[in-house]
N, C-alpha and C positions, 0 to 999 in steps of 0.2 A: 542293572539288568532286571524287569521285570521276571519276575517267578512263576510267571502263565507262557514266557515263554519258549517256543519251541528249538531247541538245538540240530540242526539237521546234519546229516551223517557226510553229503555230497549233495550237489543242487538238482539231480534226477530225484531226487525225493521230491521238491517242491509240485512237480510235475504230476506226482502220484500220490496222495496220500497212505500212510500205512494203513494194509488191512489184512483183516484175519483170512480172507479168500485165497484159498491156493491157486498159483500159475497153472495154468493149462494148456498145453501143446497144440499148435495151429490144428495138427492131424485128427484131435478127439472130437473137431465142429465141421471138418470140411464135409462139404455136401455136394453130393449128384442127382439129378431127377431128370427124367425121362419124356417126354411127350411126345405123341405120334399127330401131325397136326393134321386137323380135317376140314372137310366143306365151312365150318361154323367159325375158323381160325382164319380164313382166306380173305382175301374182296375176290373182285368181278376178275382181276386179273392173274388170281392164281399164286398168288403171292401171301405171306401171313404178316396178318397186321401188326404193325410196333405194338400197340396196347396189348395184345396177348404174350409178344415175348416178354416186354415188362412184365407183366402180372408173373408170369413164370419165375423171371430174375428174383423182383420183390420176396416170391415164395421160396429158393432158393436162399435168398439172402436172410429171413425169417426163419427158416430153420437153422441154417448156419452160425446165427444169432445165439438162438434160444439155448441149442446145444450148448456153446460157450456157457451161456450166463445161468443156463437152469433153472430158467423163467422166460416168463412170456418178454415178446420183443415185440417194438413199433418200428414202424419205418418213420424216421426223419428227414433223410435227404436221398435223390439218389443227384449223382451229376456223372459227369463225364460219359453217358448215352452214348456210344455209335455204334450203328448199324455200318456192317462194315459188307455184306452181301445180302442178299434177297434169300428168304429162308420161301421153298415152294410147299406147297400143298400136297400133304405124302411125306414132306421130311419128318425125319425123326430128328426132334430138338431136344440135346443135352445138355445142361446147364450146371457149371458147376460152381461152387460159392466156397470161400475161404476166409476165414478173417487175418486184418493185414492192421489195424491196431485194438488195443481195447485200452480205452479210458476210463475216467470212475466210473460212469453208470452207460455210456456208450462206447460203439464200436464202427470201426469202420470196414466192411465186408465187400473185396473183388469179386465180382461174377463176371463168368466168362461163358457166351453161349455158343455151342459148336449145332450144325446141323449136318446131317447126312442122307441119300438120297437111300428108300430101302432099297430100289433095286440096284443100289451097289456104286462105285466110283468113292472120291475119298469125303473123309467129315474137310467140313470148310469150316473155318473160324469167323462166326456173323455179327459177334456182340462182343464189347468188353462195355463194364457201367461199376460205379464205385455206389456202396447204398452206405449211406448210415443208420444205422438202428439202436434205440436205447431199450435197457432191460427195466422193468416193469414188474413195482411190487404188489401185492394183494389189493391195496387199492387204486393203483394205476397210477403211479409216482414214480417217479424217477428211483432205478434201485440199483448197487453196487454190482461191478463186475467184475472175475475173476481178471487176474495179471494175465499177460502173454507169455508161456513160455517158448522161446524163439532156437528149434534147435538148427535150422538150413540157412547157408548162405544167399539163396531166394527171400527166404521169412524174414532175415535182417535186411535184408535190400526193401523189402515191400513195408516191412514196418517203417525205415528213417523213410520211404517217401510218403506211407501215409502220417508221419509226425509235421513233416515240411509243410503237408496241405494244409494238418488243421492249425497249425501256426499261420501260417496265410490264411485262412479264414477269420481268425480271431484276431488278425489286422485290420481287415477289411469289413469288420462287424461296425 
């Protein structure tokens, strides 16, 4: 046996490198933002366009990030987009973002956007989107993230499916 090499404790290590970064609980990154949508958010039919609830989500999904990692975050992927009802003109859109894995230098963060009508009736559920974001050091490289500390049976459910995905991605790479 070579002398460089590594002895590992269980094969969840191979998965994660050790590092000196403390775990941190889904709850210390989760994020909510607000926006009351206007004439500039709409088209012609009074409807608010995909492009601004993305940019919302992304923004959502970038602080939710950042928080976690305590550095600046990029957006690398987003997938699973659906618009699931028509957000109108005068809703208030609430967007909320959680992280559901974090690996070495990325993560992968649910956002969910609800809208509600001000003059009252219930929030509807318009958006669910998966985004990936990596955290980013001083000079814009890829840099280390805190571990996930997982205390809900929600957060274990959401972490093994976001493990499922990115093992199916890194098939299909």
């Amino acid at each position: 046996m070579d002398t460089q090499s590594i002895i590992l404790e269980n094969p969840a290590q191979m998965a994660r490198p050790k590092t000196s970064l403390s775990p941190k609980p889904v709850r210390a990154s989760e994020t909510t933002l607000a926006d009351l949508m206007s004439p500039p958010d709409a088209n012609i039919n009074g409807t608010v366009f995909g492009g601004r609830i993305l940019a919302l989500v992304d923004k959502a999904a970038a602080v939710c990030a950042s928080r976690h990692a305590a550095k600046p975050c990029a957006t690398i992927a987003m997938e699973r987009v659906e618009f699931l009802v028509p957000i109108q003109l005068g809703d208030l859109v609430v967007v909320e973002a959680r992280i559901h894995h974090a690996g070495r230098t990325s993560m992968e963060i649910g956002v969910e956007v609800h809208a509600e009508s001000m003059l009252g009736g219930p929030r509807r559920h318009a958006n669910n989107c998966l985004v990936t974001m990596v955290a980013l050091d001083a000079k814009g490289r890829p840099s280390p993230v805190p571990p996930l500390s997982l205390e809900t049976r929600g957060e274990k459910e959401r972490h093994a499916a976001a493990v499922r995905r990115r093992e199916d991605r890194l098939k299909n790479r």
